[in-house]
VOBA-90896 format. One line per 4 residues: their letters; for each residue x, y negated, z negated of C-alpha. Coordinates in steps of 0.05 Angstrom, whole numbers, plus 5000, padded with zeros to 4 digits. Layout:
// residues N
A = X Y Z | ...
//
This chain:
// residues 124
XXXX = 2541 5071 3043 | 2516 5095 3108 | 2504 5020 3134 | 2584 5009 3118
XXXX = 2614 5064 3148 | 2568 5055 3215 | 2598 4979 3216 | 2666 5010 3207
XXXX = 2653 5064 3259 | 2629 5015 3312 | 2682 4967 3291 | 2742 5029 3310
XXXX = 2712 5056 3374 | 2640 5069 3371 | 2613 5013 3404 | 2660 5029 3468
XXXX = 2641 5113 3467 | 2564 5083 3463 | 2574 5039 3518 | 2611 5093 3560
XXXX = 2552 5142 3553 | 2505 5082 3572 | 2538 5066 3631 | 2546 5134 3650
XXXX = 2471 5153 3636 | 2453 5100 3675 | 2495 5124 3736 | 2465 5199 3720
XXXX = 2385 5164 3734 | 2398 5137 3797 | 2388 5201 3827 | 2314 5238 3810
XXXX = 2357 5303 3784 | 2397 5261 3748 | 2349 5241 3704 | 2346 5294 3647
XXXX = 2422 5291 3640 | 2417 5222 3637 | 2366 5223 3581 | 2409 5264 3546
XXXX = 2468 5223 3542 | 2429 5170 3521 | 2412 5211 3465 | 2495 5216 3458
XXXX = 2499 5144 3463 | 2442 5128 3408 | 2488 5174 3360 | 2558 5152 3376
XXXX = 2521 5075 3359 | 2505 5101 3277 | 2527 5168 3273 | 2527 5164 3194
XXXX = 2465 5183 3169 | 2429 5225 3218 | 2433 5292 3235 | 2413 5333 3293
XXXX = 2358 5385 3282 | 2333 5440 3342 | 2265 5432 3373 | 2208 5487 3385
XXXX = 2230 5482 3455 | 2311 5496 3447 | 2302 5584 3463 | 2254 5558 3525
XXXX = 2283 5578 3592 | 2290 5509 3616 | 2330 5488 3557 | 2378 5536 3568
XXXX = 2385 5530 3641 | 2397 5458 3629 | 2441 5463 3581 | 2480 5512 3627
XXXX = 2486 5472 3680 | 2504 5415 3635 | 2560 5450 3604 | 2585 5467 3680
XXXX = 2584 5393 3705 | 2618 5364 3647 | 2583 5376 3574 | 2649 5427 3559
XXXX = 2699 5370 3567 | 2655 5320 3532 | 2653 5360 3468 | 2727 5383 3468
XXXX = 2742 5309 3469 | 2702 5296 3407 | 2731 5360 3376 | 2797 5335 3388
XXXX = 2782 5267 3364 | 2757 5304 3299 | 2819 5351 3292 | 2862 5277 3302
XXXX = 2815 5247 3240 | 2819 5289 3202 | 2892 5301 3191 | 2879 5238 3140
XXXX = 2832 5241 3082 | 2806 5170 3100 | 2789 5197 3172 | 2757 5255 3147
XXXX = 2686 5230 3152 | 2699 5195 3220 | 2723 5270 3241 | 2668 5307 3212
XXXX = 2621 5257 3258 | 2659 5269 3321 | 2642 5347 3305 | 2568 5325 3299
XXXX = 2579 5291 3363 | 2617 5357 3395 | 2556 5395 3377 | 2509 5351 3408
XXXX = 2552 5349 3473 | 2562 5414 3491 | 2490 5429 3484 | 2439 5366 3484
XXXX = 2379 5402 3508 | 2333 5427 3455 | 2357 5382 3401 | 2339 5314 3366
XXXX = 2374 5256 3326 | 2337 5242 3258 | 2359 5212 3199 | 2372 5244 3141
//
């Protein structure tokens, strides 16, 4: 089931948010300092390719000081509006029962982008 609705997903959207985050991750690692945010949104871009059937867990590391500075200052150069636009997307979905589990992985996605550092993508 997972397999179908990942074709679906990339088939209404997914494929161009994964490319966006690509193409901007690859923009962020041009520059040294850029290079943990753009690691990060790579990690954003491997989700929004097969969001169904993976979750995001917390690493040992999340509480560490670094995480959370980097997550701070990822929040302040863009992270905030990244996540409200997958919350938003979410809210849209799920107004309809058959968007409901496209929704529910934008929210997974909103989670992940407001706070990337400390966390992983597994499956389930």
């Amino acid at each position: 089931m997972s397999l179908l609705m990942n074709i679906l997903w990339l088939l209404l959207g997914g494929i161009f948010t994964a490319v966006e985050y690509i193409v901007a991750s690859l923009g962020m690692m041009i520059t040294i300092i850029g290079i943990p945010f753009g690691l990060q949104t790579l990690k954003l871009s491997l989700l929004a390719l097969c969001p169904f059937g993976k979750k995001i867990e917390t690493t040992t590391q999340a509480g560490g000081c670094l995480s959370i500075i980097m997550n701070i200052i990822w929040i302040l150069l863009g992270g905030i509006w990244i996540s409200l636009t997958h919350l938003v997307f979410g809210i849209v979905l799920c107004i309809t029962i058959i968007g409901i589990p496209f929704g529910r992985q934008h929210f997974k996605l909103a989670g992940l982008a407001l706070t990337p550092f400390g966390k992983r993508v597994v499956e389930k």
